[in-house]
C-alpha positions as CSV (number, residue, x, y, z in Angstrom):
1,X,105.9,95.6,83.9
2,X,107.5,94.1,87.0
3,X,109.5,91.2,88.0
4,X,110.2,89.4,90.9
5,X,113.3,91.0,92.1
6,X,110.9,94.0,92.3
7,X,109.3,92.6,95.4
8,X,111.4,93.6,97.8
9,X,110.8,93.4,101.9
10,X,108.3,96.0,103.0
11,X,107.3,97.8,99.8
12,X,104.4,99.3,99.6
13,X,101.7,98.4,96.9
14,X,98.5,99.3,95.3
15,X,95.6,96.9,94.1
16,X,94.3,99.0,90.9
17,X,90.7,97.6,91.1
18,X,90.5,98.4,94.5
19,X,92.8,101.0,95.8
20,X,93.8,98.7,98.6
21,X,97.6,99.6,100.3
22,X,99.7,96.3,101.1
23,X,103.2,95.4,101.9
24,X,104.6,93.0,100.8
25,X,107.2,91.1,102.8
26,X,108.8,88.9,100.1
27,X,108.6,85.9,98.5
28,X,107.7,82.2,99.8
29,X,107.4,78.6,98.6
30,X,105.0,76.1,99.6
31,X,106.5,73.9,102.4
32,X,103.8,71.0,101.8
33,X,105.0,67.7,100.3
34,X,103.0,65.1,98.1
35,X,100.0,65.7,96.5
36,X,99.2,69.0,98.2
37,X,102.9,70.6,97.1
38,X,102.4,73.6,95.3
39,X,105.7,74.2,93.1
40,X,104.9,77.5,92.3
41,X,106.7,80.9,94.3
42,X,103.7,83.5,95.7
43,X,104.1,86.6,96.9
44,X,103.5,87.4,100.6
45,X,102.0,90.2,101.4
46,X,100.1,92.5,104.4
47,X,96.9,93.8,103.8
48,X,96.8,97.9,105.4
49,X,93.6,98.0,104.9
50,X,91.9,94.8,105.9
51,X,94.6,94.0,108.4
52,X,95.5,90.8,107.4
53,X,98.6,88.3,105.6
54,X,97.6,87.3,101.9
55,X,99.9,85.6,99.7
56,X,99.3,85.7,95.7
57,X,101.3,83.6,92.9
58,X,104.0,85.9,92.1
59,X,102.8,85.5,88.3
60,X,99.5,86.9,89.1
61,X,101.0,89.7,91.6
62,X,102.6,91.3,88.9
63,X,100.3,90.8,86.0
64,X,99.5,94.6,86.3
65,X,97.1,94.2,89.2
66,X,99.2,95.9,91.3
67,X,101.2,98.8,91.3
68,X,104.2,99.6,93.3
69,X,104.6,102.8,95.2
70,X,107.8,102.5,96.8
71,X,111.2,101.1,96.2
């Protein structure tokens, strides 16, 4: 299993359902206040294959979804 400090800037990572590369860039907070704010961290990430930015709780990131392929 993974933690946090695992997510290091520009690792590479699979999705296991789909096979999908991404790299994630690190690990970012919410910036919206008030009833919007979302308290929890998510991890930022670059899509290879779809060519796009996602971002993913970190808590569901590394429930096993993923896999990481470099360090």
């Amino acid at each position: 299993m993974y933690t946090k400090e695992d997510v290091t800037p520009w690792s590479f990572w699979r999705h296991v359902a789909t096979n999908s590369t991404y790299v994630a860039l690190g690990i970012g907070m919410c910036s919206t206040n008030g009833e919007r704010e979302h308290k929890e961290e998510s991890v930022i990430y670059y899509s290879t294959t779809h060519n796009h930015l996602c971002y993913r709780e970190v808590s569901e990131f590394l429930d096993g979804r993923f896999i990481k392929l470099s360090k």
